[in-house]
N, C-alpha and C positions, 0 to 999 in steps of 0.2 A: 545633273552633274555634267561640267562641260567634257569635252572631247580633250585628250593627250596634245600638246603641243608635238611632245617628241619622246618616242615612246620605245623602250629595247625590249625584247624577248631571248631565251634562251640565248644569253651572249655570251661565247666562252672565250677567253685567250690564256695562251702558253707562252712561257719564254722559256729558251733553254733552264730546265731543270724544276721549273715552277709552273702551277699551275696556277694564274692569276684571278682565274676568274671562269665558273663553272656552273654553268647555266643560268643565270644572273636578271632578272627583270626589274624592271625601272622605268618610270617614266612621269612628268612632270606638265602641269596644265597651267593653262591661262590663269594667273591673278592669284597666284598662291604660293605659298613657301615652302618647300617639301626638302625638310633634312635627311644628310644620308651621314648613318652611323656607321661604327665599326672601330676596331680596334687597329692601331699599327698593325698594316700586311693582311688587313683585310678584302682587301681590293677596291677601294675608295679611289686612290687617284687610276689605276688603270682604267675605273668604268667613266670616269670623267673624261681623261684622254682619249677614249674613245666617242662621249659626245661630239668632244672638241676635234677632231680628225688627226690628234698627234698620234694616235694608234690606231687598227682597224682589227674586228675581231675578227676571230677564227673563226667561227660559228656563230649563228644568229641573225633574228635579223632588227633593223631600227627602221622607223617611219617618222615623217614631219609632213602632222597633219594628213595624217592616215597614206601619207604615201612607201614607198620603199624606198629607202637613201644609205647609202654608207657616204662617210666624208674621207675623200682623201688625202686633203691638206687642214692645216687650220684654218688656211684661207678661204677654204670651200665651206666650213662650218660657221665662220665669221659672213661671208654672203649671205647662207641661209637664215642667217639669224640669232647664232648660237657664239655668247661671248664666254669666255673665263677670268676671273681673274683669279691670281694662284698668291701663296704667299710671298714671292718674291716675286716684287711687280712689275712689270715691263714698262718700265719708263726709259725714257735719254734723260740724265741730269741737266744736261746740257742747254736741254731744247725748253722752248716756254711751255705752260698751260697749254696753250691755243694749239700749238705746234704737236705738243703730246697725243692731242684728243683726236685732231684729225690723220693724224699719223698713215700715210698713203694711201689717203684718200682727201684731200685737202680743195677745199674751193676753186677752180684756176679761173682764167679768164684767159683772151685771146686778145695779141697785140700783132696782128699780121699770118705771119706763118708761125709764129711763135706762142703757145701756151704757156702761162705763168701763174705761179701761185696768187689768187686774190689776198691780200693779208687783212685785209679789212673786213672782207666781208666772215673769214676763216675767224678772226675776234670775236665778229660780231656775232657770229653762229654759236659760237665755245662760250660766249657770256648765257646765248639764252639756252644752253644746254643745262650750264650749271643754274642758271635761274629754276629752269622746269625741275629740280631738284631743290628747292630750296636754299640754295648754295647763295651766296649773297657777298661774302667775305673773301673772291681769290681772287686776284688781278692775272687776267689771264694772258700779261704779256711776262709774266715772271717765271724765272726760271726754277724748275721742277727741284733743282738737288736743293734749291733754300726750304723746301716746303719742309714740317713734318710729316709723320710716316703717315697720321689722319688726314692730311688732304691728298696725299698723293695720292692714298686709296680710291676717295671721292673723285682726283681725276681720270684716275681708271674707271670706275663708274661712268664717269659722262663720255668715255671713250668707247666704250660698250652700246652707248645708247646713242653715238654718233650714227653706227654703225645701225639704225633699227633692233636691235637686238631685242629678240621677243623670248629667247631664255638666256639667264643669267647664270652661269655657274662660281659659286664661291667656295674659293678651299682655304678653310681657316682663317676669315678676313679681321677677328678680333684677337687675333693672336698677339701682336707685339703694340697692341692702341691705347690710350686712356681710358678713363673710364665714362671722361666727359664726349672720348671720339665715338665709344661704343654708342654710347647714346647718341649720337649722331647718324651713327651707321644705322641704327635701328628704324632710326626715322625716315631716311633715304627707302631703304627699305622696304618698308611700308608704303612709302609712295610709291615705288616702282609698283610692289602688288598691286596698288589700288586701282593701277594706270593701264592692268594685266599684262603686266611681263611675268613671266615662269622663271622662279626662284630654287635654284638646287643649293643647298647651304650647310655646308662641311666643317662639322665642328666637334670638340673634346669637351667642350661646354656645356651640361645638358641640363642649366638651365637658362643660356638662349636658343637651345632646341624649343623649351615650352614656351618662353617668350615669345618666340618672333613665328614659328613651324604649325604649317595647320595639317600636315600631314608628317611622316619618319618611314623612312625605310634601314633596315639595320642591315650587315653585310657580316660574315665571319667565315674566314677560312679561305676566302674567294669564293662562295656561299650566297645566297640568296636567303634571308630566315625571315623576316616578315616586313611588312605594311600598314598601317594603321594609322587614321587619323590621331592627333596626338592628343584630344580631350579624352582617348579610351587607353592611356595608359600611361604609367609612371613612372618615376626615373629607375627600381628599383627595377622593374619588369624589363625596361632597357635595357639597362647593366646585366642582368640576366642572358639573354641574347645575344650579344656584341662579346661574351665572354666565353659563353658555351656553360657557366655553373652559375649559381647564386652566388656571388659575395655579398654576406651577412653583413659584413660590415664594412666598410669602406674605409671610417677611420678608427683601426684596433689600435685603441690608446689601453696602454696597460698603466694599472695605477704607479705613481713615482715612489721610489724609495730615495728619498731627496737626503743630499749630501752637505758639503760642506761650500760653501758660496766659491764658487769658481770665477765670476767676474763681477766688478766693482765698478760704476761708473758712478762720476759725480761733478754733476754742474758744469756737464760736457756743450764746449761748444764750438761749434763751425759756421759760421754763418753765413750765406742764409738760411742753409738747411738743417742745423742743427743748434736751439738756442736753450743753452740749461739744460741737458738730461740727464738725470738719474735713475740707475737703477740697478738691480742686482739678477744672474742666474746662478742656480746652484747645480750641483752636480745631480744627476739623476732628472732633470726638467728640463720641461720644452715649455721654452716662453715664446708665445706669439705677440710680435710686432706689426698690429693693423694701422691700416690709413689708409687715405687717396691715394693717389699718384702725385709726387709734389708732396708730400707731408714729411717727408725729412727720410723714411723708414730708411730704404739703403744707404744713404750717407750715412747715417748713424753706425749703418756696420762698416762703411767701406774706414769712418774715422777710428773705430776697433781694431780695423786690419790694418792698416798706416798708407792706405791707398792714397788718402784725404789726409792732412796732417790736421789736428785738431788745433784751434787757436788756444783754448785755456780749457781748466777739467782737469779731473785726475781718472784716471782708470787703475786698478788694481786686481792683481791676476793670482789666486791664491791666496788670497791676504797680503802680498806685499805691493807696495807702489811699483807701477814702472812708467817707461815712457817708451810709448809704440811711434817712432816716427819713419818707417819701412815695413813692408809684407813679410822681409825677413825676420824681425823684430819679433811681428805677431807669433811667424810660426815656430822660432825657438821658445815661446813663452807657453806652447800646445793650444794655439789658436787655430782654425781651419775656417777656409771661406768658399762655400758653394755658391757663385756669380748668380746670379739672374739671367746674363746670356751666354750661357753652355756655349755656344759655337763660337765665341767667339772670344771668348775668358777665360771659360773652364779647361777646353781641349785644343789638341790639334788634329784638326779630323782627317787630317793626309796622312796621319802617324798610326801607329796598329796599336790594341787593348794595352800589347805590353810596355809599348814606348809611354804611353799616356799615363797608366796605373802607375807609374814610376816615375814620375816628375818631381814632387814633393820630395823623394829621398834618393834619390840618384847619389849626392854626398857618400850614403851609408851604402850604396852598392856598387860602387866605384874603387878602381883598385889606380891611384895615378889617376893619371888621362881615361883610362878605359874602362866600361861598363863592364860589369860579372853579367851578362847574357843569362848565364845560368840561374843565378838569384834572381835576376829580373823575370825571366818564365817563371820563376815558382810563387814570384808574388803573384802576378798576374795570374797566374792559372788557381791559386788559391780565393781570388779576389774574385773570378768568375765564380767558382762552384758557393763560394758563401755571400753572396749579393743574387745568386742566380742571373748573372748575366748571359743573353741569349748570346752569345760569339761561337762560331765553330771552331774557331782553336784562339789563342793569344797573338797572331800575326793577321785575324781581321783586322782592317781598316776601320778607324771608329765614327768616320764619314758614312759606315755602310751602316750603321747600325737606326735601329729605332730610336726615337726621342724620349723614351722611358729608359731604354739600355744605354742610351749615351750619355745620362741622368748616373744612373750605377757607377757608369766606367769613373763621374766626377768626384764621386763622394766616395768610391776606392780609393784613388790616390789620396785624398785628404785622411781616410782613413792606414793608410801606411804610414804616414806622419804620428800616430798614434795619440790625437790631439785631445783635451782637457774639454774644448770648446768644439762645437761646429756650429757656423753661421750659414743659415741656410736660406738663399734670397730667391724665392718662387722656385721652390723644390718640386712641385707636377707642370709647371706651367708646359703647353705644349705635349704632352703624353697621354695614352690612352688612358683610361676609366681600370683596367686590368695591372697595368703598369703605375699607377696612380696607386692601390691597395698595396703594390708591392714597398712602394718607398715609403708610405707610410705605417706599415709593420717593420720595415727597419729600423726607421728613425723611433720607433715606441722602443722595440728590442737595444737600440742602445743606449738608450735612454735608461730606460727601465731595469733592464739587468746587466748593461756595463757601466751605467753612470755615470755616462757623455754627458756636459750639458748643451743643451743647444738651443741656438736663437733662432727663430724661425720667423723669415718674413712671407708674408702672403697677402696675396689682393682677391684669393677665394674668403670669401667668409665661412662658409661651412668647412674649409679644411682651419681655420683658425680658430670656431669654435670646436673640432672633432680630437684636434690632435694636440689643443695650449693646455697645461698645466694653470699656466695664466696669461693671463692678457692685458698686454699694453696699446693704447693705442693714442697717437702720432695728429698732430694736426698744427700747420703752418710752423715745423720746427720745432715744435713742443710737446711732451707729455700731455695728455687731457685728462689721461685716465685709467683707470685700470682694475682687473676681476680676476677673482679667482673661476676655475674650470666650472661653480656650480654655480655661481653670481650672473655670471654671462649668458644673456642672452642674441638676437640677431638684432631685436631691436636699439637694445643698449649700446651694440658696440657701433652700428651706423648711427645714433643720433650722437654718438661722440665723437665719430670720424664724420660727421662732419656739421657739427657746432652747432644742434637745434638745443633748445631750450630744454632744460632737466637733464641734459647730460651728464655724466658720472664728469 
């Protein structure tokens, strides 16, 4: 067994009023991928911050390479060898490839008394950075804001390893990727391990914890609860841990007491993303809409919600025709649409539970010009105790909140509209494994016993087979295919999403 790259012991930190992190050990080796779990507020990014020298603990102590060290800057932890990247990446749009990777610390040369940047040779190094990664496809005099969000990761990556970096810390790096990026990442990845860099890798995702993780350490409460190579345990035993109970089940679908057809689509289309689709939800069901990424799925709802105007197609809402060409439109007809990117669709996270919870119907609690303050508190305080939103009063800020509870705060205000429909596009994406059980015994309970219908898009499969009544699934703008909850299995719906031979 090799020796700890970089190793913590009894690490505790406090902030006013919190205790972050409460005798805490970790530590990560040469040539291996060691995931660290936990739930939202488990103290995941504090213990990272403090590899990375953005915080220093109270208590404890760390070693690199059996020595004694605290990092005082991130500068000090980026010398020693110790890179992050986080989900909001640190790039200049502005600046090229090249420019990004060496980022203060760049090639110079000397023309007299004057030092200057070598730009050739600074190219020349960023090409073979990105080679020694397999990287083959970025022109590394281009400018970062044209990239997608999948290379710029990658050049963060090569920016990391400009630096020597001999551990890598990752917080959520396949959060907002494809699925063609994730496999990419993964491959990167791998090489890094092979090449022995020390991988820390921060994820909601647990099954690229078993993919990629040859070790897991779990975190709860600010906690320390265990260690284990990952071939000696299961998602099940995890989710145990990171939660503090068993949850039995993850997706509690409760059987449908199916209603009367709520929406009508027919020979919908948008192109290029949506060409010919029909299909129907009825009240009381959750229809799941799988595919790729690129397979039409959210246009298909945002042309539902009138975000997208639809070129031809009929939709019908209750049995009668209409025409949805505005969001307004949808939600007089008791349509609702839960985005896919919450921060920046769904909410206003400068605004407090109660401003947010009340967006959808502000009309109906408005007197004139002016908000009933009063009704607005009682939605929202009602909206907390029956979603279980963690907020300490209705004037939290919904920027403070966790990515499970700011999830709640979305589908409250859709649910004050009191709508027929709710369209729901990657409903856990981003949220703990805890938080995860919670919206999906919602979404069963209003389904089930209020006889919402709702459209549910996801790019988990296992929440698409746990929680669909039925299943549609999506491929280059078109229907391919579709099951019911007992037809479906994991292999049927990927050979359909994505066009192998015998597919439904």
């Amino acid at each position: 067994m090799t020796e700890p790259i970089l190793q913590l012991h009894a690490i505790s930190k406090q902030f006013p009023g919190v205790k972050a992190l409460d005798n805490v050990q970790f530590d990560v080796r040469a040539g291996e991928v060691h995931a660290l779990l936990g739930e939202n507020g488990a103290g995941k990014s504090t213990l990272i911050k403090i590899m990375s020298g953005v915080h220093q603990p109270d208590s404890g102590t760390m070693q690199l390479d059996g020595q004694p060290i605290i990092f005082s800057t991130p500068r000090e932890a980026q010398a020693n060898g110790i890179a992050t990247i986080y989900q909001e990446l640190s790039l200049y749009p502005e600046l090229t490839v090249a420019e990004n990777i060496f980022m203060g610390h760049a090639p110079r040369r000397t023309l007299g008394p004057v030092s200057l940047v070598d730009w050739r040779t600074m190219e020349r190094e960023a090409q073979a950075l990105l080679a020694s990664l397999e990287i083959h496809d970025l022109d590394v005099r281009r400018k970062v804001g044209s990239l997608n969000i999948g290379n710029r990761q990658r050049v963060e990556i090569a920016k990391a390893l400009s630096i020597n970096a001999r551990v890598l810390i990752m917080d959520e790096p396949t959060a907002a990727l494809t699925e063609a990026d994730v496999m990419r990442l993964f491959a990167i990845v791998r090489n890094l391990r092979e090449r022995g860099v020390g991988i820390v890798y921060i994820s909601h995702r647990l099954i690229e914890v078993f993919t990629l993780a040859d070790r897991v350490t779990v975190l709860r409460d600010g906690q320390y609860i265990d260690t284990r190579p990952v071939r000696e345990t299961s998602d099940s035993q995890l989710v145990s841990k990171m939660v503090g109970r068993t949850i039995d089940n993850l997706y509690p679908k409760l059987p449908p007491k199916l209603g009367a057809t709520v929406l009508q689509v027919r020979d919908l289309y948008r192109e290029p993303y949506t060409r010919g689709i029909s299909f129907e939800v009825r009240a009381g069901e959750i229809v799941g809409l799988a595919g790729l990424v690129g397979s039409g799925r959210s246009e298909t709802a945002q042309v539902i919600f009138g975000t997208l105007p639809a070129q031809r197609g009929a939709i019908a809402v209750n049995g009668r025709p209409v025409r949805i060409r505005h969001p307004a439109d949808a939600i007089r007809l008791g349509i609702a649409y839960v985005p896919e990117d919450r921060a920046t669709q769904g909410l206003v996270k400068q605004m407090a539970v109660r401003e947010n919870a009340s967006l959808a119907v502000l009309r109906a609690l408005s007197r004139g010009s002016f908000i009933k303050r009063g009704a607005e508190k009682t939605l929202a305080q009602g909206a907390i105790e029956r979603l279980n939103i963690r907020a300490y009063s209705t004037e939290q800020i919904v920027g403070k909140l966790s990515g499970g509870n700011q999830q709640k705060v979305v589908v409250s205000k859709w649910l004050a509209s009191q709508p027929k429909l709710l369209i729901m596009d990657e409903p856990t994406r981003g949220v703990d494994v805890g938080a995860k059980a919670e919206i999906h015994r919602l979404m069963s309970g209003l389904a089930a016993e209020q006889g919402l219908a709702i459209l549910m898009i996801s790019s988990e499969l296992p929440e698409i087979l746990g929680m669909s009544d039925r299943i549609l699934v999506m491929r280059d703008g078109r229907l391919v295919a579709e099951y019911t909850r007992d037809q479906a299995t994991q292999e049927s719906v990927v050979s359909a999403m994505m066009g192998a031979e015998g597919a439904a």
